[in-house]
VORODREN-481169 format. One record per residue (C-alpha): residue number from 0; residue in one letter; x, y, z. Coordinates in nm, 2 decimals, padded with zeros to 4 digits. Layout:
BEGIN
R;pos;code;x;y;z
R;NUM;a;X;Y;Z
...
//
This chain:
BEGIN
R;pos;code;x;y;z
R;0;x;-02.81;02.04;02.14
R;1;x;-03.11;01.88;02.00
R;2;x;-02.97;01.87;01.66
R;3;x;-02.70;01.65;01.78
R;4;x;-02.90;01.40;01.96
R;5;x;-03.09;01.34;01.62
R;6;x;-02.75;01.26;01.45
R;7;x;-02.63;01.07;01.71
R;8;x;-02.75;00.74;01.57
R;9;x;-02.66;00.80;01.24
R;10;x;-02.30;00.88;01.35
R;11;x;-02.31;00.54;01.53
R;12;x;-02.45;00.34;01.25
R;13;x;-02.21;00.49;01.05
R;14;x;-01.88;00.39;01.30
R;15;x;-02.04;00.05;01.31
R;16;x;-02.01;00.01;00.95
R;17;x;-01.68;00.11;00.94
R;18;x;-01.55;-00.12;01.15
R;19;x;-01.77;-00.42;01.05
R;20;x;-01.77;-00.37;00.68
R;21;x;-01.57;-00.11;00.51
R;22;x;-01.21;-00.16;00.69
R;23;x;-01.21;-00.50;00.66
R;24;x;-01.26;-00.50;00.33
R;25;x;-01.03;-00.22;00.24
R;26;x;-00.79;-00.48;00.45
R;27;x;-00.88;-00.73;00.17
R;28;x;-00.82;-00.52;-00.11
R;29;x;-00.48;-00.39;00.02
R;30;x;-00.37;-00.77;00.05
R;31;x;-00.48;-00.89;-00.30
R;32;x;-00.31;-00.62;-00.42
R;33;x;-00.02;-00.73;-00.25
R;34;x;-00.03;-01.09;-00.39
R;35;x;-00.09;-00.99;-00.73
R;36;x;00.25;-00.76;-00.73
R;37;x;00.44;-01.03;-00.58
R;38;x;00.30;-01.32;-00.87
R;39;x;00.63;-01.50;-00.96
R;40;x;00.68;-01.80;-01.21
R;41;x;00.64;-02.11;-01.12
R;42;x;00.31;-01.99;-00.85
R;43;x;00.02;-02.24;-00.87
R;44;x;-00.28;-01.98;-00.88
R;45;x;-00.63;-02.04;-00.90
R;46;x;-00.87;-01.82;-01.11
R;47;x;-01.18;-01.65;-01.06
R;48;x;-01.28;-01.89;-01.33
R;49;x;-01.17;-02.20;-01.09
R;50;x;-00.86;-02.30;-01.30
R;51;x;-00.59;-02.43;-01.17
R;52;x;-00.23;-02.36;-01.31
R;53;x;00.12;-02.28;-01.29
R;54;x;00.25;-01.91;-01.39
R;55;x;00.50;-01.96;-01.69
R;56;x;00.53;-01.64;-01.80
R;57;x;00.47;-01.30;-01.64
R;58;x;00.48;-00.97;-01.88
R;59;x;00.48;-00.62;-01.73
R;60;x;00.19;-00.73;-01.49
R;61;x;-00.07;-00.67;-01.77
R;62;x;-00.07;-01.02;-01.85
R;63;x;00.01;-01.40;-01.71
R;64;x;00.10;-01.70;-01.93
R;65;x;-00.06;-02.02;-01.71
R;66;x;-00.02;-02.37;-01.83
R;67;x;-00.31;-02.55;-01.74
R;68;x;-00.23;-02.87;-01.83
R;69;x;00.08;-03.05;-02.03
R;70;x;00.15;-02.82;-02.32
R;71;x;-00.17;-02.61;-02.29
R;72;x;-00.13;-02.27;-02.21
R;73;x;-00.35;-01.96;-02.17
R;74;x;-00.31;-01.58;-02.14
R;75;x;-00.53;-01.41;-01.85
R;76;x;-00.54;-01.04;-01.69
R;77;x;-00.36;-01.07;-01.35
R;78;x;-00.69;-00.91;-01.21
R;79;x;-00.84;-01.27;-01.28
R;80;x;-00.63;-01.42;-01.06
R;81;x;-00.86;-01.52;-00.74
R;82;x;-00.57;-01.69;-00.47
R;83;x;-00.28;-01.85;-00.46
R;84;x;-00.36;-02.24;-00.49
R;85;x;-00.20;-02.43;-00.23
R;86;x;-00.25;-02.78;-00.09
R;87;x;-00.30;-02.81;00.29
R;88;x;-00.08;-03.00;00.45
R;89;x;-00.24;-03.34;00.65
R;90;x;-00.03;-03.44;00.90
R;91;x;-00.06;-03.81;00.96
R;92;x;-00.22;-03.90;01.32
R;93;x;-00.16;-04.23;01.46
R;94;x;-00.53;-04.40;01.56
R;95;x;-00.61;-04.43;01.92
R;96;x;-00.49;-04.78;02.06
R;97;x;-00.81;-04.91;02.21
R;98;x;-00.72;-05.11;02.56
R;99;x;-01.00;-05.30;02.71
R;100;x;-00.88;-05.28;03.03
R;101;x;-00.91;-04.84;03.00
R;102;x;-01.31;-04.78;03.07
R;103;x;-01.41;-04.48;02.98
R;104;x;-01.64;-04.30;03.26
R;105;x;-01.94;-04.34;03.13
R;106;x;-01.89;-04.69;03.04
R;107;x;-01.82;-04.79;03.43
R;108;x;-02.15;-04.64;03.48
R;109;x;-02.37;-04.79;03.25
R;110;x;-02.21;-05.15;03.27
R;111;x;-02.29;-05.46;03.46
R;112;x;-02.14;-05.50;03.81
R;113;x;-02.01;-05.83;03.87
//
């Protein structure tokens, strides 16, 4: 019985790293896997170099055809391929209307009584 009270904390430290570390990131490999299978024309991608480009040309997943920029093209390995580039949305927010008459809380409190 003393033998398993010495591995006790090793078998915790060990659960603890499972499920902090190792199965998320297992999780994270499973899911770029998944985006790299489903790389279409036409995707905007982003490299782990940090260019930007459009997928012109995908052959037999070993390689992409990306045009960077008007009539430039490049080949790259799919495995270079960091995310998916996409542009988050802003949705437009109409400012505050400011009415004099609406006093805040605080500004009752710290204003002059008449």
């Amino acid at each position: 019985m003393e033998a398993f009270g010495t591995f006790l904390p090793l078998i915790l430290i060990f659960a603890v790293f499972y499920f902090l570390l190792i199965r998320p990131q297992q999780r994270k490999v499973k899911q770029h896997k998944d985006m790299l299978s489903n790389l279409k024309r036409g995707d905007k991608i982003i490299t782990s170099g940090g260019i930007i480009g459009t997928i012109n040309k995908v052959a037999d997943n070993r390689e992409l055809t990306v045009e960077i920029s008007t009539d430039i093209e490049i080949k790259i390995a799919p495995g270079m391929v960091a995310d998916l580039y996409t542009i988050p949305t802003l949705q437009k927010k109409d400012p505050p209307k400011k009415d004099s008459n609406n006093k805040s809380s605080f500004s009752g409190l710290f204003s002059k009584k008449k």
